[in-house]
N, C-alpha and C positions, 0 to 999 in steps of 0.2 A: 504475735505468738500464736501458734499452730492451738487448737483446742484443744488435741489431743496428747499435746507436750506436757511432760510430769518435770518443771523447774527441777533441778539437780539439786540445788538447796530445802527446796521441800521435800524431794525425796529424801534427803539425809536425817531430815527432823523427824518424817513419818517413820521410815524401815523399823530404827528397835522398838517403835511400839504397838507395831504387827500381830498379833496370836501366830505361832511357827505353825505350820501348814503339817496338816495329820502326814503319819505313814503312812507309805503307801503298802499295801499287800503282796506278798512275796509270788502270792497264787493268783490269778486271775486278777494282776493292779490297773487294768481297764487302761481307758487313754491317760499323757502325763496331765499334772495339772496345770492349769494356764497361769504363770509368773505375776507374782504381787503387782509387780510395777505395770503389766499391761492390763492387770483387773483396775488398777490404780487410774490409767489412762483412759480407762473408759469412764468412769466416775465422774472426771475434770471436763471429757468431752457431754457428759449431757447437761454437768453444772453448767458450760459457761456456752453454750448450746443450745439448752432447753428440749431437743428432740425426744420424745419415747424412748425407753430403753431396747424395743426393738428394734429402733433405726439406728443401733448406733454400729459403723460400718467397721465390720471385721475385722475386713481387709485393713485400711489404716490404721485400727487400733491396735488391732494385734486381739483380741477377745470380742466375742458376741457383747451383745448387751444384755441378755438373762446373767452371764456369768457375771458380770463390771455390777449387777443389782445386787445378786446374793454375796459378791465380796464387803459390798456397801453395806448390806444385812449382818454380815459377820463381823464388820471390824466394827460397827453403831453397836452391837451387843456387848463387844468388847469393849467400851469404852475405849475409844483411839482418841475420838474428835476431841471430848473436853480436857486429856492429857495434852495434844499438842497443843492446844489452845492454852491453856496454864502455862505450858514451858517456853513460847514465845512470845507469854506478856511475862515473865519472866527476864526474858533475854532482855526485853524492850526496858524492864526496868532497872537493870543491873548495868543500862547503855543508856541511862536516864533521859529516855525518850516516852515516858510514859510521866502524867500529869494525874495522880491521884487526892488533888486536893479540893479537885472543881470537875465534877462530872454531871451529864445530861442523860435524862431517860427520856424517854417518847416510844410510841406504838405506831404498826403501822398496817393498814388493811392491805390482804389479796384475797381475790377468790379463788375458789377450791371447787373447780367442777367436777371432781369425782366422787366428793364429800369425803367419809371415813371420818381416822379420830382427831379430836380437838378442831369441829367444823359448827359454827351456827351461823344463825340469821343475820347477816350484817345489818344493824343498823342504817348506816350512809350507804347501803348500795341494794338500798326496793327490799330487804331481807332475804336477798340471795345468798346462799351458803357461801362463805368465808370463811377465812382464818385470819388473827392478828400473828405479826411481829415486833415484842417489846424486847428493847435494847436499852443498854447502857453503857454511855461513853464515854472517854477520860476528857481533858481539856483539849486535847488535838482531834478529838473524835476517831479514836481508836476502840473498835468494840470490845468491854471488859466482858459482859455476857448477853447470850440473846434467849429469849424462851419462846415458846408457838403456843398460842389459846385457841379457843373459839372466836369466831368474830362480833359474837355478842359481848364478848365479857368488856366490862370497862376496864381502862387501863389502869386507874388507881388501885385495882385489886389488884394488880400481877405487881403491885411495887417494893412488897415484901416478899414475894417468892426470888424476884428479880435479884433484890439484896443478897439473901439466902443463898443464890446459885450462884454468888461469885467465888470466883476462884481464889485459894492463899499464893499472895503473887510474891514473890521473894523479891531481896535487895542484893544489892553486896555486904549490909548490917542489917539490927533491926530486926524486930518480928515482919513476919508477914504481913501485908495488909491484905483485909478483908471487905474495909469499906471507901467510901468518900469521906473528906471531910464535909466537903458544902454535895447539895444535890439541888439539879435545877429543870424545873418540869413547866406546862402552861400549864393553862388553866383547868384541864383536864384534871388533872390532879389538889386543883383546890380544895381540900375536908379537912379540916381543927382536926380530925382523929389521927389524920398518918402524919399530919404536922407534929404531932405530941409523939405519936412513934418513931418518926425518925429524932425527933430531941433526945429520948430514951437510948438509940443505939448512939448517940453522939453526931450524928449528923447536923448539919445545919440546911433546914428547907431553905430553899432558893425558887418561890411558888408565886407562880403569877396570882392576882387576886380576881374574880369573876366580877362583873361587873363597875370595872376599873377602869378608865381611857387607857387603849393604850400607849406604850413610851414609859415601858416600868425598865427597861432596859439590859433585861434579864435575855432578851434574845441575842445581845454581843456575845453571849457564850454559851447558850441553847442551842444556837444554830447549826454546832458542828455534829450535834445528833441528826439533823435533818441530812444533811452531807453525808454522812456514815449513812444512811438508809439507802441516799443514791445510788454508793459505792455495790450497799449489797443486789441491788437492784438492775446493778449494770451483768448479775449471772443471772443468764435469763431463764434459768430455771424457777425461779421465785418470782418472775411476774404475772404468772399461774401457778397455784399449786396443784400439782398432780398427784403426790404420792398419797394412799392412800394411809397408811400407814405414819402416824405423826413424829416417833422416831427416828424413821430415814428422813423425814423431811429436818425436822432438829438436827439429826448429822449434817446433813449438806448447808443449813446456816452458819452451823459453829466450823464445817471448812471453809465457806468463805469468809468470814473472822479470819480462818487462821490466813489465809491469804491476805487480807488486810492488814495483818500485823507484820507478813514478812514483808508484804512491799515497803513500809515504814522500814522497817530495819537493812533492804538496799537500798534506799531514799539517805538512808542516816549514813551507810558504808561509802557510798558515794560521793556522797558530799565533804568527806574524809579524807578522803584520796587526794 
C-alpha cells in the first residue's frame, strides 16, 4: 500500500466526524482550501513514514506538510481520534470479535529528541529524555486505549488513568462495557494497593508476583500486548518521537489503533466471504 493512500473504508469512518471546514469570505477568499482527504493523506504519509512534516512531497500528496500538521492540530482538538476509536471497537464488538473478559496492559519506552510535553529522564536508556506508551489490550490484542507519559513515570501509576480513559464500547445488548473482567500485567505492576483497587472496580489482577521463578504462565495471554506494541511500532513515526507537542503525538497513537482495529474487521470480513 502507497503511504500516501487514505483506505476508502477509513475514510468512510473518518468524514462525518470531521469539524465542516470555515466559510469562506465573499471579499478577498484568498486561495481555495486544500480537501479533508488530501490534509488526511498527508497525516497517513508521515504516520507510516516517519519523515518531517516538511518533507512530505506535495506533489504526491496533494498538500504540503505545514498544512497535513495543522489539519492534524485541528481535527486532535476536535476530538476525531478517540470518536473513531470508540466507533470501531464498537463495530469490532457488535461482529464479536472483540475479547473483553481477558485483557493485558504493559508500557513501552521511545525517545523523544526534541523533548516538549510529557518527556523525562528514562530510566533504561542513561536518562535521556523519553516518553512511555501504556496500552491496553483485549484477548486478541486489539488496542482498547493507549495514553503517553513521561519516561520516568512508572507504569503501575498510569494503570488507573489507563482504566479511566476507556472508551463505553457498545453491543448489540447490554450496557456498555467500560472495564475488563480479569487484567493481566508483569511484574511491573506487582503493589497489594492497585491489587485491592482493581478488586474494588471488580476487576480481577492477573499479576505476576516479584521475586517468583518464573512459569506463572500468565504470559500465554500477556503476550498479545507485547504483539499490539510491535504492530504500533511497525508506524514509524513512533520509533522516535518528534512531536513536540504531546496531543498530536496522542492523536497519531489512537490512529494507529484505529488502524489496528479496522485491519481486524477486514481480517474478520474476509475470512467471511
Amino acid at each position: 500500500m502507497r503511504a500516501d493512500r487514505v483506505p476508502d473504508d477509513l475514510r468512510a469512518r473518518v468524514a462525518p466526524l470531521l469539524p465542516p471546514a470555515p466559510e469562506r469570505r465573499h471579499r478577498h477568499p484568498g486561495r481555495l482550501r486544500v480537501p479533508d482527504r488530501a490534509a488526511f493523506a498527508g497525516v497517513l504519509y508521515v504516520l507510516r513514514t516517519g519523515v518531517a512534516w516538511r518533507d512530505v512531497p506535495a506533489e504526491t500528496v496533494g498538500c504540503s506538510g505545514v498544512t497535513a500538521w495543522r489539519r492534524l492540530r485541528d481535527w486532535t482538538e476536535a476530538g476525531v481520534w478517540p470518536r473513531l476509536h470508540a466507533a470501531l471497537l464498537t463495530e469490532l464488538r457488535r461482529a464479536d470479535l472483540l475479547d473483553l473478559d481477558d485483557c493485558a496492559v504493559d508500557g513501552s519506552h521511545v525517545q523523544a529528541l526534541k523533548r516538549g510535553d510529557h518527556v523525562g529522564p528514562s530510566p533504561v536508556d542513561r536518562a535521556r529524555p523519553g516518553s512511555k506508551h501504556h496500552l491496553i489490550v483485549d484477548r486478541h490484542g486489539t488496542p482498547l486505549v493507549v495514553t503517553l507519559t513521561g519516561g520516568n513515570r512508572h507504569d503501575v501509576t498510569q494503570l488507573l488513568p489507563l482504566l479511566d480513559a476507556m472508551p463505553a464500547i457498545r453491543g448489540l445488548r447490554g450496557r456498555p462495557r467500560h472495564s475488563p473482567r480479569r487484567l493481566y500485567a508483569d511484574r511491573g505492576y506487582d503493589f497489594d494497593k492497585y491489587r485491592r483497587l482493581l478488586w474494588k472496580r471488580g476487576i480481577r489482577p492477573m499479576i505476576a508476583r516479584r521475586g517468583v521463578a518464573h512459569g506463572s504462565g500468565l504470559g500465554k495471554v500477556r503476550w498479545v500486548v507485547e504483539r499490539a506494541f510491535a504492530w504500533l511500532h511497525q508506524f514509524k513515526r513512533f520509533r522516535i518521537r518528534y512531536e513536540r507537542r504531546a496531543d498530536l503525538h496522542q492523536g497519531l497513537l489512537e490512529l494507529a489503533c484505529c488502524f489496528i482495529c479496522l485491519r481486524r474487521l477486514r481480517t474478520s470480513f474476509s475470512d467471511d466471504q
